[in-house]
N, C-alpha and C positions, 0 to 999 in steps of 0.2 A: 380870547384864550382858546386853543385848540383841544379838542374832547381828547382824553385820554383812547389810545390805539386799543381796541380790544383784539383778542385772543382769535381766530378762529373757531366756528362750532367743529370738533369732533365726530367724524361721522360714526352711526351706530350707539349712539345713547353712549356714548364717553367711557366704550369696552375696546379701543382698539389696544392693540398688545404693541408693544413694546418689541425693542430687538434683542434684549434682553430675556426677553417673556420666550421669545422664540428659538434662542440659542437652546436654553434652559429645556425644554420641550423636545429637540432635536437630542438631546445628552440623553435624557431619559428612554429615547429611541432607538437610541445604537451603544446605552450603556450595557448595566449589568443584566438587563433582563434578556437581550438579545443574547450578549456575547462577541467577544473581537469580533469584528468586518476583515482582519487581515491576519497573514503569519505571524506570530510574533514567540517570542521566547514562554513557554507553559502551557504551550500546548500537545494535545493527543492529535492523533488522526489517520489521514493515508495519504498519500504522496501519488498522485496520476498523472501519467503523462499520456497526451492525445495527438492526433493527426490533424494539427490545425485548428478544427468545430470543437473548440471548448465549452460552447456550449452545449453542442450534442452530447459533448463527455458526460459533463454536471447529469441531464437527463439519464443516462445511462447507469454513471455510482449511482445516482439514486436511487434508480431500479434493482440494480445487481446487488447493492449492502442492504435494503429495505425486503429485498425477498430472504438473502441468507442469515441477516439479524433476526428475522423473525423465525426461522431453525431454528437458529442457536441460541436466541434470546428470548423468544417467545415477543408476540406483538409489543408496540412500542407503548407505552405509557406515557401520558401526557402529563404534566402539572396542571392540576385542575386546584382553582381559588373559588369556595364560593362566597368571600366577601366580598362587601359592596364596595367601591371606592371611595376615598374620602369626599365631603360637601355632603349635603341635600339636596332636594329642589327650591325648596325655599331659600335658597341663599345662593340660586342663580345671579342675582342682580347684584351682589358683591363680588367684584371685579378678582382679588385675589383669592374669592373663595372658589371660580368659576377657572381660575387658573388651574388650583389644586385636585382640582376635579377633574381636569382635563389630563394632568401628570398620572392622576392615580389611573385614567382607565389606558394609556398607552404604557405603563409597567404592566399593569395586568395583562394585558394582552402581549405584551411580549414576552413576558415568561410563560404564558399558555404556549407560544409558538415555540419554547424550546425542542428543539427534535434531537432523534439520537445523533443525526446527521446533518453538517449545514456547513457548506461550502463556503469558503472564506478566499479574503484576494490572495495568492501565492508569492506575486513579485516577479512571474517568471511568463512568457509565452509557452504555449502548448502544457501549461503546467498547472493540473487545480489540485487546490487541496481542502480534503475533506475531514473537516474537525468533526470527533466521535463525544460520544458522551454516555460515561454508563461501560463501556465493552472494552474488550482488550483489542487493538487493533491487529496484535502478530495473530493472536487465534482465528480472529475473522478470517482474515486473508490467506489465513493455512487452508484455514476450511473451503474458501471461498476455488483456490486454485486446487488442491486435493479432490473437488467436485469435478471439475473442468476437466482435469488433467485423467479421471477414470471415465468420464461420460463421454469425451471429444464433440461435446455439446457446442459450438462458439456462440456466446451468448450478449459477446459487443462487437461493436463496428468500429469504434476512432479512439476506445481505450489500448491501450498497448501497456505498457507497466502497469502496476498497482502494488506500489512499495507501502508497508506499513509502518509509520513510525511512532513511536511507544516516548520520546521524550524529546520537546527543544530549548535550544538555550544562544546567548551570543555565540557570533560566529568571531571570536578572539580565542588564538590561542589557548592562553591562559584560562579562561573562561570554561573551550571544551574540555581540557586537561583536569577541572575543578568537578566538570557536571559529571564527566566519564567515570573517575573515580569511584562514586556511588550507583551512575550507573548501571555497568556494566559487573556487577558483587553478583546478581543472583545468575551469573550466565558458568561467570569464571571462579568466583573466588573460593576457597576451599573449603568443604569438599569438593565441590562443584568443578569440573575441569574437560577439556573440550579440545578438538580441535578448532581452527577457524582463520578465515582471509578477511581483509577489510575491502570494499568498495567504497571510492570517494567518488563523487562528483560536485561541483560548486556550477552555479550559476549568477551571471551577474553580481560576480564576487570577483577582485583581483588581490584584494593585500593577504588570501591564506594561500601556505604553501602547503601542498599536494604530500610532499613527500615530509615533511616537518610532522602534517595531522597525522598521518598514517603510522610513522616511527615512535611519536609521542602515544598514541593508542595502541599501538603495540607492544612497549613496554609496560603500560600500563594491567594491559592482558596477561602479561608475563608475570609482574608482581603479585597478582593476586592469585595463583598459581603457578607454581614452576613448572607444571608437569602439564599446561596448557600450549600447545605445538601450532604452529603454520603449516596449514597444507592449503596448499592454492590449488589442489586436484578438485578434491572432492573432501570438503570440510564439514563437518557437524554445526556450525555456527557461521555464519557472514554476516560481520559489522558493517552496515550500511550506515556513512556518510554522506549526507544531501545538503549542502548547504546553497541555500539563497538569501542571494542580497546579505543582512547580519545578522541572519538567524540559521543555525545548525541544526540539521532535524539528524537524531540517530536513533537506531532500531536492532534488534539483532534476533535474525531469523533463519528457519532451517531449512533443509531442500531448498536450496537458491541455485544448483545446477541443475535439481530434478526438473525443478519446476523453471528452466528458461530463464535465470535472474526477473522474475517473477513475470512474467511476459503474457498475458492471457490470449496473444495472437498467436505465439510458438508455441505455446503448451499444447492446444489443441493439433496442431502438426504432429508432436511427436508419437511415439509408439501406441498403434491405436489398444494393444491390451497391458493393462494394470499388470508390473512385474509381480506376482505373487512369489513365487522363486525362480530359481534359475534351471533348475528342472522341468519346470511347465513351460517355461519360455522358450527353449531350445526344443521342446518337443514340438509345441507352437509353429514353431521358425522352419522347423525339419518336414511337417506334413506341408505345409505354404510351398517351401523351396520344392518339394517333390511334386505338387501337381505344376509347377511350371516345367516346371524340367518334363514332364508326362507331354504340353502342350509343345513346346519346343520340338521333343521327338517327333511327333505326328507333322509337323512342321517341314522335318529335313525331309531330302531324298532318302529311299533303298540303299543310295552307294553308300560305302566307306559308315555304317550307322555306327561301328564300336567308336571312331574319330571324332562323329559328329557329337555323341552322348559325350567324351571326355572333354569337350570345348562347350558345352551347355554350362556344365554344371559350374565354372569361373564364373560364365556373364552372369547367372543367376544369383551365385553368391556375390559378386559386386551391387547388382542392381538391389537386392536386397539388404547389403549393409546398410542402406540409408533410412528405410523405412521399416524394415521386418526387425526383428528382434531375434533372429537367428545370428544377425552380425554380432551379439555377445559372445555368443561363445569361440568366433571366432577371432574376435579379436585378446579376449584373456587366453587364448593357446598359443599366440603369438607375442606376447607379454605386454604387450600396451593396453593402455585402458581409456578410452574415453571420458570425460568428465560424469556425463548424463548417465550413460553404463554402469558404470561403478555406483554413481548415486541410488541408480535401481536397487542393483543390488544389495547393497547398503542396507536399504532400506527392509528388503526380503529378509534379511538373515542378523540380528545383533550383534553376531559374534565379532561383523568387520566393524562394528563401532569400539568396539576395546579393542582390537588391534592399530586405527587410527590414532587411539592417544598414547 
């Protein structure tokens, strides 16, 4: 009669895990301690778009939110536990007890590693996004390009936008038309009232239509206010739609023509001095245009110099509409208004915030 077939011995004193044991352990790793790995509907964050090096980007938000969170926030606080983990030592050699031990120190340690900041997958190339925790994302971001934008400091190299978004949900019709409602109460709804444009973009999305989201969210703008207007000039409010893949990220933020639809490569291009009014700025723009005009003369010939000084002061005022801030004033005597301009000034003076609504 043949021996009964025995078992093989178990290597490691009859502790090997299970696939089970290890699924289990992975869950506890990228569950609730950590926080999503990816975009999804209930999140906060910032929306980056970069030049390629995404991950140079990721390097970069972290630097750039971890210096101005700490302004505006003061240092980051960590979750600090100091319980022990479940198990003892002595109850090493019991297999599930040596499980539970092992659960309890990978939660613990990953709720230590929560940060205010941590980059999650987007869904999108050239596209990270940085889930917050703790802060208001539009205040960050005001702040963050309100620095920029007076210092003309450049402070990245492959970030380019830096959209902040404040709420996400399905990217279904239905869905944004449900979230927005509630949304969008404390921008628009009364007393509250504003002027404002929307900006859509989708990625890697084909079943939402472009011009549906935007008429459905602007009625909605409208219900909650009547006395809430469209100015695609130069608006008080821009509802930023970003959708990727079937998540909808929306935000609604201010200076979005001051500041570049939030650009931190263009901001730093524009007008090297902070509009305070419109009277320092043309005074500004007036001593600037005069010493070239000074340079130019010394320039010409002796002949004809009255001809020459009347054909200066054109090129000077052209060459200068672009970069000087003298081009405001003349282009409000000619009655157009540049978007950027007008936001300046906007900004200088209240009184053109009630007259936009």
């Amino acid at each position: 009669m043949a021996s009964p077939v025995q078992p093989p011995p178990q290597c490691g004193g009859g502790k090997r895990k299970s696939k089970a044991q290890y699924v289990q352990a992975k869950r506890a790793r990228r569950g609730d301690g950590g926080g999503p790995r990816q975009l999804e509907p209930g999140l906060q964050g910032i929306l980056i778009t970069c030049n390629m090096n995404e991950r140079k980007c990721v390097e970069e938000a972290y630097s750039l939110l971890n210096e101005y969170g700490d302004d505006l926030y003061g240092p980051e606080k960590f979750t600090d536990k100091d319980q022990q983990p479940s198990g003892s030592e002595g109850e090493d050699d019991d297999v599930e007890a040596a499980l539970k031990k092992e659960v309890g120190d990978i939660k613990a340690s990953t709720e230590m590693r929560r940060r205010r900041f941590q980059s999650v997958e987007s869904g999108a190339n050239n596209v990270v996004f940085i889930r917050t925790l703790g802060i208001e994302p539009e205040k960050l971001v005001h702040h963050i390009l309100q620095d920029v934008y007076k210092t003309k400091k450049k402070k990245t190299r492959v970030i380019l936008r830096m959209l902040p978004i404040s709420g996400t949900c399905k990217a279904f019709l239905e869905d944004m038309k449900k979230y927005a409602e509630t949304f969008l109460e404390p921008w628009f709804k009364a007393p509250n009232k504003g002027t404002f444009q929307i900006v859509y973009k989708a990625r890697n999305n084909s079943h939402v239509n472009r011009e549906e989201v935007i008429k459905e969210l602007a009625g909605i703008v409208g219900s909650l206010n009547a006395e809430n207007r469209v100015d695609l000039t130069d608006p008080q409010y821009t509802v930023v739609v970003e959708i990727i893949k079937a998540v909808c990220c929306l935000s609604v933020v201010r200076d979005y023509v001051l500041f570049r639809k939030y650009n931190l490569q263009e901001v730093v291009k524009s007008a090297k001095d902070p509009p305070l009014n419109s009277k320092q700025t043309a005074h500004a723009g007036n001593g600037e245009e005069a010493k070239l005009e000074a340079g130019d003369r010394a320039s010409q010939n002796d002949q004809a110099e009255g001809k020459s000084n009347q054909q200066v002061v054109p090129e000077n005022s052209e060459e200068l509409g672009q970069t000087e801030p003298v081009s405001e004033t003349q282009v409000a005597s000619e009655g157009g208004a540049k978007p950027e301009l007008a936001s300046q000034v906007t900004e200088g003076s209240g009184a053109n915030e009630n007259d936009l609504s």
